[in-house]
TORDREN-367529 format. One record per residue (C-alpha): residue in one letter; x, y negated, z negated. Coordinates in steps of 0.2 Angstrom, whole numbers, always signed. Layout:
N
<code: a, xx: X, yy: Y, zz: Z>
...
This chain:
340
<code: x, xx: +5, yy: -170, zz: +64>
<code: x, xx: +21, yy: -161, zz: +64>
<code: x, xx: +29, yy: -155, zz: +82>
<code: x, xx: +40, yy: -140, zz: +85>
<code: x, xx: +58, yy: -145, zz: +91>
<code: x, xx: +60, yy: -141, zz: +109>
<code: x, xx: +61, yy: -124, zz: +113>
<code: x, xx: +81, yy: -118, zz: +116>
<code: x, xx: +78, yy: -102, zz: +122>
<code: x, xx: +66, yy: -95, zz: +135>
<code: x, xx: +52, yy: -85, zz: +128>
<code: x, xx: +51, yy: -68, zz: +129>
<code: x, xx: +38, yy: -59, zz: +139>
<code: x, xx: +31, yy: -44, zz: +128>
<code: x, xx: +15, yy: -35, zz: +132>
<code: x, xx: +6, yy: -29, zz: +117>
<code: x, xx: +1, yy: -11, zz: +118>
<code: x, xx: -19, yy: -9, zz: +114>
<code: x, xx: -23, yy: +2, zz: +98>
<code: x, xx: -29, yy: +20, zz: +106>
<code: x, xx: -19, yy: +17, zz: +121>
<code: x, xx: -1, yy: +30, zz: +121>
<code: x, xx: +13, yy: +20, zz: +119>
<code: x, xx: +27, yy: +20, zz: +129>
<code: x, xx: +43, yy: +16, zz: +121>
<code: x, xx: +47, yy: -2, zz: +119>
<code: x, xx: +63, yy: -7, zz: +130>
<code: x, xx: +77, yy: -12, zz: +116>
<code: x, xx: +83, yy: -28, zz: +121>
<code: x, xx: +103, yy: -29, zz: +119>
<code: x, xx: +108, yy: -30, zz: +100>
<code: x, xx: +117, yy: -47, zz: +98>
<code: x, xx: +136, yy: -46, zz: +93>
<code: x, xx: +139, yy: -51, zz: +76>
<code: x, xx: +152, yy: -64, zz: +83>
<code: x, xx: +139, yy: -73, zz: +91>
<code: x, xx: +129, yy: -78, zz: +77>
<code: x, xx: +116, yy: -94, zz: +80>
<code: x, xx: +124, yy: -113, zz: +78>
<code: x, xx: +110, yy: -122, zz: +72>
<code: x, xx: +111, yy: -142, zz: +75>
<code: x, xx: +125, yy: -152, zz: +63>
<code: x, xx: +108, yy: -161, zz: +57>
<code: x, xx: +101, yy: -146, zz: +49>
<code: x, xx: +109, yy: -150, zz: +30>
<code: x, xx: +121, yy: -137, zz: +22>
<code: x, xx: +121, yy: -123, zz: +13>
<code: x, xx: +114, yy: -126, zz: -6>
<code: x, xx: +126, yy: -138, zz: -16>
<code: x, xx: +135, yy: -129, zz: -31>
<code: x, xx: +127, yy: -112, zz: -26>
<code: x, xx: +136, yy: -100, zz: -33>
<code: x, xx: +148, yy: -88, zz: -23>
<code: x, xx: +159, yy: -76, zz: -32>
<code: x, xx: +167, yy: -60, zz: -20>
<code: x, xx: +170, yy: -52, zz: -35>
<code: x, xx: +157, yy: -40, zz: -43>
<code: x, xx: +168, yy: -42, zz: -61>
<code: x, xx: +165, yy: -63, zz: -56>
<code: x, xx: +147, yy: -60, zz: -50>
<code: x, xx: +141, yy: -52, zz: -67>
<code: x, xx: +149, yy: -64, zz: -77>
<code: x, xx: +142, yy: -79, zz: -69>
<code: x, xx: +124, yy: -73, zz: -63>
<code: x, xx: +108, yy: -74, zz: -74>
<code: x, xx: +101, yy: -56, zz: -82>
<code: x, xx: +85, yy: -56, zz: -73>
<code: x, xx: +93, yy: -60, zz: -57>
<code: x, xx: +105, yy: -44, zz: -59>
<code: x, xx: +91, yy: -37, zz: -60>
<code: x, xx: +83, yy: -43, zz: -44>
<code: x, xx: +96, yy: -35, zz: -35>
<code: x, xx: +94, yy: -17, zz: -41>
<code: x, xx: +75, yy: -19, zz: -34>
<code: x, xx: +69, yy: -9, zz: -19>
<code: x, xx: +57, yy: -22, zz: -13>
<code: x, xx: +52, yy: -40, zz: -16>
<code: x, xx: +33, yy: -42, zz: -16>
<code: x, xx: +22, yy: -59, zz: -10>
<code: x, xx: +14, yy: -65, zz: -26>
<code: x, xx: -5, yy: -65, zz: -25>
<code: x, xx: -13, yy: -82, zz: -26>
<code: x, xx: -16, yy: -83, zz: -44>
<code: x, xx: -1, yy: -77, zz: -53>
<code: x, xx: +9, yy: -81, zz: -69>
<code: x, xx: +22, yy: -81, zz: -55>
<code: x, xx: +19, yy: -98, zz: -48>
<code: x, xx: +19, yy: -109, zz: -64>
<code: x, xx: +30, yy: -124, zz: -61>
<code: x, xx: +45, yy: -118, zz: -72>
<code: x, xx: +48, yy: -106, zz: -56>
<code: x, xx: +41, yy: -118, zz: -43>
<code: x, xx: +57, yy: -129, zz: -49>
<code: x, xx: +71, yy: -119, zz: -52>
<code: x, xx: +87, yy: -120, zz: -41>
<code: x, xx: +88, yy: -106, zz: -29>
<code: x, xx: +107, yy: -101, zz: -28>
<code: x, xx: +118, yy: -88, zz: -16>
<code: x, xx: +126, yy: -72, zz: -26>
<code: x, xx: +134, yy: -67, zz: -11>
<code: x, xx: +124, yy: -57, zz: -1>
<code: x, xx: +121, yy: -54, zz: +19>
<code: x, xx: +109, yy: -67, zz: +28>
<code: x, xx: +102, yy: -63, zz: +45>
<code: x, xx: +113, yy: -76, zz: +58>
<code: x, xx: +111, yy: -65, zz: +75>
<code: x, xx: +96, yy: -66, zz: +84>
<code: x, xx: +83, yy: -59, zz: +78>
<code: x, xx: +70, yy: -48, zz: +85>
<code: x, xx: +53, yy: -43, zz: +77>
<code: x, xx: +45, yy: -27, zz: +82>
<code: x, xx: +27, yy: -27, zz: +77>
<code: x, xx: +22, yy: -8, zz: +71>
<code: x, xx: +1, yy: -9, zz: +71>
<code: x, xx: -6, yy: +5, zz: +58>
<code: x, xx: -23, yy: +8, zz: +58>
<code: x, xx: -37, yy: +1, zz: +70>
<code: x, xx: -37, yy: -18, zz: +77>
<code: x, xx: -48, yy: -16, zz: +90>
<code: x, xx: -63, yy: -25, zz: +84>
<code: x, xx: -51, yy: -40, zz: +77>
<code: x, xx: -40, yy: -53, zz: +86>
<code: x, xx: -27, yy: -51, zz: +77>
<code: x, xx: -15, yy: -43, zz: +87>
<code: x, xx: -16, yy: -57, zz: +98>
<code: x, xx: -13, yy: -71, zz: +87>
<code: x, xx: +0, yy: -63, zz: +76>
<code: x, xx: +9, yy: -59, zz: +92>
<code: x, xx: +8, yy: -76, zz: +98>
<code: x, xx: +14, yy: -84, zz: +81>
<code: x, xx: +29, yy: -74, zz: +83>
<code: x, xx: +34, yy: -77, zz: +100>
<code: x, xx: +33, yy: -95, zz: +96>
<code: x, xx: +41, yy: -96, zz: +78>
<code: x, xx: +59, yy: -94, zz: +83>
<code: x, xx: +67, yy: -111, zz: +88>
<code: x, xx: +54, yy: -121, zz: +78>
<code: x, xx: +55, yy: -136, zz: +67>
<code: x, xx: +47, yy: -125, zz: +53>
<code: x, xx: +62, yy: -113, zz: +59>
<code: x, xx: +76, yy: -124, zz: +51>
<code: x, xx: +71, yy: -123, zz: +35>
<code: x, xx: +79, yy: -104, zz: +36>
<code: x, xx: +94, yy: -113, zz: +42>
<code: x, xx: +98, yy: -122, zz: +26>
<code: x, xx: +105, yy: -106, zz: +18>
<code: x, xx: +123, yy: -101, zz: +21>
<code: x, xx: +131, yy: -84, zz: +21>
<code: x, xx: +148, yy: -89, zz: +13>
<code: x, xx: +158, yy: -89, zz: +28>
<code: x, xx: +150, yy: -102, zz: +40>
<code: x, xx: +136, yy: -97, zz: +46>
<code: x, xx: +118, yy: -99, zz: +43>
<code: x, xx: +103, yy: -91, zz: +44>
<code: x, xx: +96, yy: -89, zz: +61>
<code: x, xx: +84, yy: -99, zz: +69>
<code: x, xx: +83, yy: -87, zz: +84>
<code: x, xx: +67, yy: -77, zz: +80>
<code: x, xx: +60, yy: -66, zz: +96>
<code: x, xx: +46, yy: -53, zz: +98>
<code: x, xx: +52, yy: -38, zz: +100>
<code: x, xx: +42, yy: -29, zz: +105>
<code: x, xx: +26, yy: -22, zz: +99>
<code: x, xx: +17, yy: -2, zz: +96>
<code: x, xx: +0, yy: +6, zz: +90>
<code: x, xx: +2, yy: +19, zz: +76>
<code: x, xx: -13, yy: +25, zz: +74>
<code: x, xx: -17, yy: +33, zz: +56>
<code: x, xx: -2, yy: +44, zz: +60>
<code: x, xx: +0, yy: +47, zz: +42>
<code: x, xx: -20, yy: +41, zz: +34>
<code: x, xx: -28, yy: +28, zz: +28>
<code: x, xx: -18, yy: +28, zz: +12>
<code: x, xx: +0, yy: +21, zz: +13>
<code: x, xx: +15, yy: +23, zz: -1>
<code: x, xx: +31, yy: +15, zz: +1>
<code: x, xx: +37, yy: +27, zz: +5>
<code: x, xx: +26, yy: +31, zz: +20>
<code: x, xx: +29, yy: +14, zz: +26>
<code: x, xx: +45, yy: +17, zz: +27>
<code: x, xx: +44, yy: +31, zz: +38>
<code: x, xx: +33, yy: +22, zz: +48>
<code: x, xx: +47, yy: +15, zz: +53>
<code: x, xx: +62, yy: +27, zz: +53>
<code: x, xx: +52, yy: +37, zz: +63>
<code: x, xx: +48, yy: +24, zz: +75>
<code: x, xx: +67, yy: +21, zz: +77>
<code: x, xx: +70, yy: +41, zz: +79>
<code: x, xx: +57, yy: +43, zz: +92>
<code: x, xx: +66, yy: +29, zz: +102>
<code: x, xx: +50, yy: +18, zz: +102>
<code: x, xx: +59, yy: +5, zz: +94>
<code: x, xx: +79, yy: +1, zz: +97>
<code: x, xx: +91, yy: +2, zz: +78>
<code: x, xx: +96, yy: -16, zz: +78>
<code: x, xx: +103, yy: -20, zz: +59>
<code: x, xx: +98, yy: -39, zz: +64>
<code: x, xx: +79, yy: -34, zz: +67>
<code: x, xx: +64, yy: -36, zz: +58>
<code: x, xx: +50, yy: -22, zz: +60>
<code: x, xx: +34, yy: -28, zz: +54>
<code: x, xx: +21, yy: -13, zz: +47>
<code: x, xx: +4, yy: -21, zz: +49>
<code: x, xx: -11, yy: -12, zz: +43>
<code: x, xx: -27, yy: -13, zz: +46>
<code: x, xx: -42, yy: -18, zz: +33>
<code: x, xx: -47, yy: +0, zz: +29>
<code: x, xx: -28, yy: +5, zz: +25>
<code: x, xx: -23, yy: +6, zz: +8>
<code: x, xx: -6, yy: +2, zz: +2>
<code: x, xx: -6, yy: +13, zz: -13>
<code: x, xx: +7, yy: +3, zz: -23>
<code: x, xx: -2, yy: -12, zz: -26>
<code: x, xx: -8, yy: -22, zz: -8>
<code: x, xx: -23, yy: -33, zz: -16>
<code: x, xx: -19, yy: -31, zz: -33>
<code: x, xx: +1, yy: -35, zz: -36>
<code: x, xx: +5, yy: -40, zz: -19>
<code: x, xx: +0, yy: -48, zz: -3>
<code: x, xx: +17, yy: -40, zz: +7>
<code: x, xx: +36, yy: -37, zz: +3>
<code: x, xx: +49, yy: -34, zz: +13>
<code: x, xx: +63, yy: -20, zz: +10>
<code: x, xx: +78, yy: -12, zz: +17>
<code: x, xx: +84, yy: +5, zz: +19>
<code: x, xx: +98, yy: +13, zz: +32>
<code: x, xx: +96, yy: +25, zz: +46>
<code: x, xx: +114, yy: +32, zz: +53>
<code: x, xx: +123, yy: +20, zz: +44>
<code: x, xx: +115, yy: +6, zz: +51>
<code: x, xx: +104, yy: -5, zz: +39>
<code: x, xx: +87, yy: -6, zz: +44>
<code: x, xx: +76, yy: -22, zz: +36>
<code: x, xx: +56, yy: -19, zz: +36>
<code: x, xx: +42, yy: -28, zz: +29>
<code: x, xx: +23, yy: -22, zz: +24>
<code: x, xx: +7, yy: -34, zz: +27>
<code: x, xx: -11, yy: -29, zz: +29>
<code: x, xx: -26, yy: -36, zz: +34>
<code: x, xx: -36, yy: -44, zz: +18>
<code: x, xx: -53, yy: -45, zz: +24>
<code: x, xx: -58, yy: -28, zz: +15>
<code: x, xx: -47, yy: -28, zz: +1>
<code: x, xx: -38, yy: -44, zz: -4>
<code: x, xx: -51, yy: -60, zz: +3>
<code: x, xx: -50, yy: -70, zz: -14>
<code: x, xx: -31, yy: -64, zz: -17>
<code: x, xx: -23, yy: -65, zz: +0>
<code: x, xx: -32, yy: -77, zz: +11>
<code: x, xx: -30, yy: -96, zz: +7>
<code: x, xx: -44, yy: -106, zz: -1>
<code: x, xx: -50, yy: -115, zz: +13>
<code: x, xx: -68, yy: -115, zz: +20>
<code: x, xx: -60, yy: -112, zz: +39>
<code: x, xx: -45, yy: -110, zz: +46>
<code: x, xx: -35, yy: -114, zz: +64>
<code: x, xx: -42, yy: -98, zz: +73>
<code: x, xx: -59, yy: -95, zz: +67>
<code: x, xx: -55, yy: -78, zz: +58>
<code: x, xx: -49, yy: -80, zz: +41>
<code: x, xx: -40, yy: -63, zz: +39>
<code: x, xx: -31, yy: -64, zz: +55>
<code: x, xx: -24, yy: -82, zz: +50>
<code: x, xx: -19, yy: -76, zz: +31>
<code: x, xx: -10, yy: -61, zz: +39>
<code: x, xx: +0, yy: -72, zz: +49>
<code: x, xx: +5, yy: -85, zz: +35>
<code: x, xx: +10, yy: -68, zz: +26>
<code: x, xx: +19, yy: -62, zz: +38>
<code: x, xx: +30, yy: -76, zz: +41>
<code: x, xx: +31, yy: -78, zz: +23>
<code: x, xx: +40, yy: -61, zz: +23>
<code: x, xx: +50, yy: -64, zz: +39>
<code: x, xx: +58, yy: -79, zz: +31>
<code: x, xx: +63, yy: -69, zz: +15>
<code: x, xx: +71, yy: -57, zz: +27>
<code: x, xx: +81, yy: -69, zz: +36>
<code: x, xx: +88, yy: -75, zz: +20>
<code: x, xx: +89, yy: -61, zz: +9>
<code: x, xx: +90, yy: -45, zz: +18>
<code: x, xx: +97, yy: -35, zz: +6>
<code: x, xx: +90, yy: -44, zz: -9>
<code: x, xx: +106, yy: -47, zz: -16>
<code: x, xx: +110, yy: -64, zz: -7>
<code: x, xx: +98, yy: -80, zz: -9>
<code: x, xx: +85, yy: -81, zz: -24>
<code: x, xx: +84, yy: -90, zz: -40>
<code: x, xx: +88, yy: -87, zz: -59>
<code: x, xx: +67, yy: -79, zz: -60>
<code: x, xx: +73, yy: -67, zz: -44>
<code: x, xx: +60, yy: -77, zz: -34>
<code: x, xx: +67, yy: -81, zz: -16>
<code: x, xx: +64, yy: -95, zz: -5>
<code: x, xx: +45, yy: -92, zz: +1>
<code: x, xx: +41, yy: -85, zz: -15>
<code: x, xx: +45, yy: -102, zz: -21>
<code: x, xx: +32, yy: -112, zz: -10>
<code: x, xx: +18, yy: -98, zz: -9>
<code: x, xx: +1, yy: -104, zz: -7>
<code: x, xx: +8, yy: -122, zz: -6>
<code: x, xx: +2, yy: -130, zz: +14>
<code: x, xx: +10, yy: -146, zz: +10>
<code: x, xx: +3, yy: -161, zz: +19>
<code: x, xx: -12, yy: -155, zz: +32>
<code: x, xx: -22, yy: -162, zz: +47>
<code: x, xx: -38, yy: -157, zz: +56>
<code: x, xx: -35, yy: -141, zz: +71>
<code: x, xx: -47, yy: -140, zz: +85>
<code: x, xx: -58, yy: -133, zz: +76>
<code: x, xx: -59, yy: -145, zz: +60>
<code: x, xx: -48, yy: -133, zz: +51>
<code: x, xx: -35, yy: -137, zz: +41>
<code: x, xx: -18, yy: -135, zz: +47>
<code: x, xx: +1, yy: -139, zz: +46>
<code: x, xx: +11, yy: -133, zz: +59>
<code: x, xx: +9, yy: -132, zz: +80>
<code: x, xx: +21, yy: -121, zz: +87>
<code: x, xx: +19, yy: -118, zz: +106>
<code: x, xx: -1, yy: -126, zz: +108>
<code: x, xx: -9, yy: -117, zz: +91>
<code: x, xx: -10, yy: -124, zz: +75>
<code: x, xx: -6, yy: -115, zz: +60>
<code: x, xx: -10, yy: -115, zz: +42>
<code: x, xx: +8, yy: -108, zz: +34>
<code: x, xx: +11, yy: -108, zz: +17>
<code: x, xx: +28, yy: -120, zz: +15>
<code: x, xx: +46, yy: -110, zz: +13>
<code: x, xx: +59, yy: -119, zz: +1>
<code: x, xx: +72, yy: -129, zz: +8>
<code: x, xx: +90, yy: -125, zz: +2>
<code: x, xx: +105, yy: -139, zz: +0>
<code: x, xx: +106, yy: -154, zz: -14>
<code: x, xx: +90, yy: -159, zz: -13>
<code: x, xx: +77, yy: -141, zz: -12>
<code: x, xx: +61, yy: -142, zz: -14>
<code: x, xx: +47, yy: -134, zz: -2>
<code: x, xx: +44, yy: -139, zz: +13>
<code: x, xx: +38, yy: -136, zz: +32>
<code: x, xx: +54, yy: -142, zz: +41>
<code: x, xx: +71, yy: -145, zz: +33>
């Protein structure tokens, strides 16, 4: 059984805000200066060896792959489903390399943005105790193995945020683009602080479509746009038990909580926050196939023991155990896995 590292940080204390209950605004915790980027531990290995960091966009195009040039122009990078081309083992081996690109090394906060209608689920409890409890874990440093060029790493320093009902402010079928202003208009209302270090998370329920592809192309993707000069990163999930249970759920006869949507969403959802950490802009950590470093590992558990419950599982953080799908570990010897 694998045990989190020691918590380093107290643990925020974040009420959840009941779907059909009027929100108030979440309290914006202080934005982290930029100078005082996480340190993580000396035994956390080192940025990729021989990754390939050129300042110059005349030395970048010269020296990157064509697909990979590519990859950078892209809006979104999506979750593969759990049958895909995508994982064949040409792309499950390849070398994951930095282009130069930002990587998340403040805190972080994650601001969950709840679309749709949870109450008959337990989701909303289990996803928000899987983030309070993610930052500062042993499955944390595997994020910390990927560099930013000028000393720092990628942060291990994952906090809720906070957390707000949305309602079907905008309908039960989602674009993009909709998600998107899910969350600009979130941030403009004030019910969300603008933090260029945060995450926000738009989760939707099982009777919310995602019109560009959820079930079909897609589990989630994260994204990035900016709102008064200020980049803003974002990510989509939504809850498979409608729509995606043979394409987004992991094949497994139970799993740690008892609800099998619920424990899919938050493998997803951590899938996605570890691609944001590490490629924000999509232009900084991902290989020669554009895949980043979850993409790499997805639907892989690694080695798994037996939760309370008889369920499978490979991580504890805090008391629960999880079933997370493994994250690809950066330096001279990569390869996935659930601590680096």
């Amino acid at each position: 059984m694998r045990h989190p590292l020691p918590l380093l940080a107290a643990a925020l204390a974040n009420a959840v805000i009941a779907p059909g209950v009027a929100p108030s605004a979440v309290a914006a915790p202080p934005v982290p200066s930029r100078a005082s980027a996480s340190t993580v531990a000396s035994s956390v290995p080192a940025p990729a060896a021989g990754a390939v960091h050129v300042p110059h966009a005349r030395a970048k195009a010269r020296h990157t792959h064509p697909r990979t040039r590519r990859h950078r122009r892209r809006s979104k990078v999506i979750m593969p489903l759990r049958s895909t081309r995508g994982l064949a083992t040409g792309r499950r081996t390849a070398r994951i390399t930095f282009h130069g690109g930002r990587v998340i090394t403040a805190p972080s906060h994650v601001y969950l943005l709840w679309y749709g209608d949870w109450s008959t689920t337990p989701t909303i409890g289990i996803i928000t105790r899987l983030v309070r409890e993610l930052g500062w874990s042993e499955y944390a440093t595997t994020n910390a193995t990927y560099g930013d060029g000028h000393g720092g790493r990628a942060t291990i320093d994952v906090r809720l945020g906070g957390s707000i009902s949305l309602g079907y402010s905008r309908g039960r079928r989602l674009s993009d683009a909709g998600v998107r202003m899910l969350v600009t208009g979130a941030i403009r209302a004030r019910r969300v602080p603008l933090d260029p270090d945060a995450i926000y998370a738009v989760l939707t329920s099982a009777d919310v479509r995602e019109t560009s592809g959820f079930a079909t192309r897609y589990c989630g993707w994260h994204s990035r746009t900016t709102l008064r000069r200020t980049a803003v990163h974002y990510l989509f999930a939504g809850d498979p038990r409608q729509q995606a249970p043979t394409t987004c759920e992991p094949r497994v006869a139970s799993t740690p909580h008892g609800d099998a949507a619920s424990d899919a969403l938050a493998g997803t959802l951590v899938h996605e926050i570890d691609e944001t950490l590490t490629d924000p802009d999509i232009d900084a950590w991902y290989d020669r196939y554009g895949s980043e470093n979850a993409d790499k590992c997805a639907w892989t558990f690694g080695a798994t023991h037996a939760a309370a419950n008889g369920a499978p599982s490979n991580v504890q953080l805090g008391n629960e155990d999880w079933l997370i799908q493994q994250n690809w570990v950066a330096g001279k010897h990569q390869a996935c896995a659930l601590h680096a």
